[in-house]
C-alpha positions in Angstrom: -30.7 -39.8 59.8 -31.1 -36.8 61.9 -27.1 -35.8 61.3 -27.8 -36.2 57.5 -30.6 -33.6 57.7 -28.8 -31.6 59.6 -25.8 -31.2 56.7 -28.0 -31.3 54.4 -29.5 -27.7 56.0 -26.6 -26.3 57.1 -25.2 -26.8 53.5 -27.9 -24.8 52.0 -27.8 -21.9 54.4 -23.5 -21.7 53.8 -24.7 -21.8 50.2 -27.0 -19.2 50.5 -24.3 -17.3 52.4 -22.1 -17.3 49.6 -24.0 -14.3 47.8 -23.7 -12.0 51.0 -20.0 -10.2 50.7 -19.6 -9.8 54.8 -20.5 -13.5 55.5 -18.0 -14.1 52.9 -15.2 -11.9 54.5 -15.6 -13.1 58.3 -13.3 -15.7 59.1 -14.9 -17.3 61.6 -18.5 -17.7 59.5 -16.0 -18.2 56.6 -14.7 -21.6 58.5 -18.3 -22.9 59.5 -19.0 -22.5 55.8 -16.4 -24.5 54.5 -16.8 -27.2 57.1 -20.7 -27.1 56.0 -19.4 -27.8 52.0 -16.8 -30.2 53.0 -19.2 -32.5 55.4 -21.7 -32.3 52.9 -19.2 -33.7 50.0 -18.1 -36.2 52.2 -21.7 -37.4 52.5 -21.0 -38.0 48.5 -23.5 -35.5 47.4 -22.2 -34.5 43.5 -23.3 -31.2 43.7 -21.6 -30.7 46.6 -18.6 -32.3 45.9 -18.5 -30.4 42.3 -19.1 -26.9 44.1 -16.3 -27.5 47.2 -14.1 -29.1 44.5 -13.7 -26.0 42.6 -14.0 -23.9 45.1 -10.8 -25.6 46.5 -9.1 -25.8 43.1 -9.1 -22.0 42.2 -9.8 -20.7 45.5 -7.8 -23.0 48.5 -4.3 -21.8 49.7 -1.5 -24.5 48.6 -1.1 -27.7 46.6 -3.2 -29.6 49.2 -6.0 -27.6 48.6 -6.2 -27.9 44.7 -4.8 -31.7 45.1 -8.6 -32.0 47.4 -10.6 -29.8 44.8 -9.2 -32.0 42.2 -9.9 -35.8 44.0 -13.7 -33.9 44.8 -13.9 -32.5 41.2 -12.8 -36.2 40.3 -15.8 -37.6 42.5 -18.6 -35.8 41.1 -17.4 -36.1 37.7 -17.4 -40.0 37.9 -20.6 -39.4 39.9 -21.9 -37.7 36.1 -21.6 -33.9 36.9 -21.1 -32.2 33.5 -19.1 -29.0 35.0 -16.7 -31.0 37.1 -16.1 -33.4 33.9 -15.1 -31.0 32.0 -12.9 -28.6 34.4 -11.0 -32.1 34.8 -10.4 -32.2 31.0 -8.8 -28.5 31.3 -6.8 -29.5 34.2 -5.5 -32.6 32.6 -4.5 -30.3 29.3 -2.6 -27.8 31.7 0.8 -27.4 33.2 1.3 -29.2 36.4 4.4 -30.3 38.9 3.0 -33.5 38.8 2.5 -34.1 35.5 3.0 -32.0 31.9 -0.5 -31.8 29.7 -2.3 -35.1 28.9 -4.5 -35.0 25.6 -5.8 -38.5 26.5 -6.7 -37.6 29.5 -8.3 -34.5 28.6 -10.2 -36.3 25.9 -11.8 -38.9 28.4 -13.2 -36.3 30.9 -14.4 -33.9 28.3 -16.3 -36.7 26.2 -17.9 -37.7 30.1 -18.8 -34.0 30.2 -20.0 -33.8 26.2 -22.3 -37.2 27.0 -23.8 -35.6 29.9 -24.9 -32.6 28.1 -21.5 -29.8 28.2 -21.6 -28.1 24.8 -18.3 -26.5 26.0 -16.7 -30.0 26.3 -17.7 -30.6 22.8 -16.7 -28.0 21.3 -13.3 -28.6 23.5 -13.3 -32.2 22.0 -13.6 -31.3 18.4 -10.9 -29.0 18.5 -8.1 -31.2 20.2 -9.1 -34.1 18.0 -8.9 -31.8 14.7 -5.3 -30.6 16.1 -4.0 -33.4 18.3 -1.2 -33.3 20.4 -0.3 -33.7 23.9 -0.2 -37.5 23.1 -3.4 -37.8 21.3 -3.5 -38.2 17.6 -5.7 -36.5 15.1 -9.1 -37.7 14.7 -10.6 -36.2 11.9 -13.6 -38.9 12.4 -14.0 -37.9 15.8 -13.2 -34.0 15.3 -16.9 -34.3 12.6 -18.5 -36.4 15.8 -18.1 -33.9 18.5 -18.8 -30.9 16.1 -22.1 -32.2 15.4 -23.0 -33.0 19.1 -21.3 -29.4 19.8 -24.2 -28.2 17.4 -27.0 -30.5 18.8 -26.3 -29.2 22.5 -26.6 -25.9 21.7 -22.7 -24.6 20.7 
């Protein structure tokens, strides 16, 4: 119990942290921070696997890094984070080594991130199923559904 409290704290001061540019720029506090985002993601926390897991995918040196952000942007997203949902959707829809663009795929993540309140992924959603492609066939039906959610979030 007492370890869980402890990441829990020293996640929130490495957060806090992030908004001072030294702390940001030492190496060695740098380290202690990312060890502080990565125990806390391994604890399952969404938040924290959402915040690591793209901090890892547009920020981490080398395929091993964004293959991690992904699996923790993956995590959360399953785990109903809306941000992390819909990043996967634009990952899936981009060019890869491992794999070209995936307009199924795409479509799954973003309506996770449209149900859980993303009027980006809506508005994402209307547009691929209007145009299709990338293995996913036009949806006019569909395109209409997301549009109106898109408008009822906010978009």
């Amino acid at each position: 119990m007492l370890w869980k409290l402890r990441a829990r704290l020293g996640y929130l001061v490495a957060r806090r942290l992030m908004s001072w540019r030294a702390a940001v720029g030492h190496p060695r506090l740098w380290r202690w921070m990312e060890g502080q985002f990565a125990r806390r993601a391994a604890l399952g926390d969404r938040g924290a696997q959402s915040f690591y897991g793209h901090m890892l995918y547009f920020r981490g040196q080398g395929l091993g890094a964004k293959q991690e952000g992904i699996r923790l942007l993956r995590l959360a997203a399953q785990a109903g984070d809306a941000k992390a949902a819909y990043q996967l959707g634009a990952i899936s829809l981009g060019e890869h080594a491992s794999h070209g663009p995936d307009g199924v795929e795409a479509a799954r993540w973003w309506s996770l991130a449209a149900e859980a309140g993303h009027p980006l992924a809506a508005i994402r959603l209307e547009q691929l199923y209007r145009a299709g492609g990338h293995g996913l066939a036009a949806d006019p039906v569909q395109a209409e559904r997301y549009k109106a959610l898109a408008r009822t979030l906010g978009a």
